[in-house]
N, C-alpha and C positions, 0 to 999 in steps of 0.2 A: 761745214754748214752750221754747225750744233757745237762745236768747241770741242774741248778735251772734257775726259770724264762723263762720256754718253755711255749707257747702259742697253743695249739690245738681243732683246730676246723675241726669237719664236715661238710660236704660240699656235694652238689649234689642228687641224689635221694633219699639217705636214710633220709635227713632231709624231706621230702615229707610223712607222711604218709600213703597217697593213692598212691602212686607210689610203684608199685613192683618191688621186684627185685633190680638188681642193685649189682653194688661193692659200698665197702666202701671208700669214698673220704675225707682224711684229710689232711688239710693246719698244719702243723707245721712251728711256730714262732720261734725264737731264736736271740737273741742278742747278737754273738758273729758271726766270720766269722767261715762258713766250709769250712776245706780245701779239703774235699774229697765229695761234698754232692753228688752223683750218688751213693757211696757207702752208703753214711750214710742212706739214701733214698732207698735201698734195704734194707738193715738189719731189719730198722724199721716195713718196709711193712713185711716183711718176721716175724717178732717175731708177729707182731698184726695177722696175718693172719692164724698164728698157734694157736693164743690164741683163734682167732674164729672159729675154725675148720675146715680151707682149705677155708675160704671165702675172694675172692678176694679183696685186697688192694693197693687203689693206693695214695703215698704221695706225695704231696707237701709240697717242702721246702720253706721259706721266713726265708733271714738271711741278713745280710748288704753287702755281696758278690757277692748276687746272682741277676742276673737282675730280677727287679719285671717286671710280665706279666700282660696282663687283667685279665687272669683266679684268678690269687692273690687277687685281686680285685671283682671278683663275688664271691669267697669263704669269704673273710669277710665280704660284704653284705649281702650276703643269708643264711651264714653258721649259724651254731649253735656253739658257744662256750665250751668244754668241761671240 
């Protein structure tokens, strides 16, 4: 969907092993511009979230497009690389 050279990491409670619960929080990297990331950013949550059985998913994007936030920034601090 995204090409060669995507970057995805989890982020937020699930990398916490003593933490329950929780949705699944992934930063997707990419190096190219998305022209549509709202939609790209549904599809994806929507396919993973079906591959895990109706368990909630929320994406973040990071593309050269898109303005980067703090949150960008705590997901590659803390996150786990996948």
């Amino acid at each position: 969907m995204l090409g060669e050279g995507v970057q995805v990491t989890l982020f937020g409670s699930r990398v916490d092993d003593a933490a329950k619960g929780g949705d699944v929080d992934l930063m997707i990297e990419v190096s190219q511009a998305l022209p549509e990331p709202a939609l790209v950013s549904a599809r994806i949550a929507s396919r993973v979230s079906r591959a895990m059985h109706g368990r909630k998913v929320d994406v973040l994007l990071k593309a050269p497009n898109l303005l980067e936030q703090p949150i960008h920034r705590i997901a590659a601090q803390h996150g786990v690389a996948l």
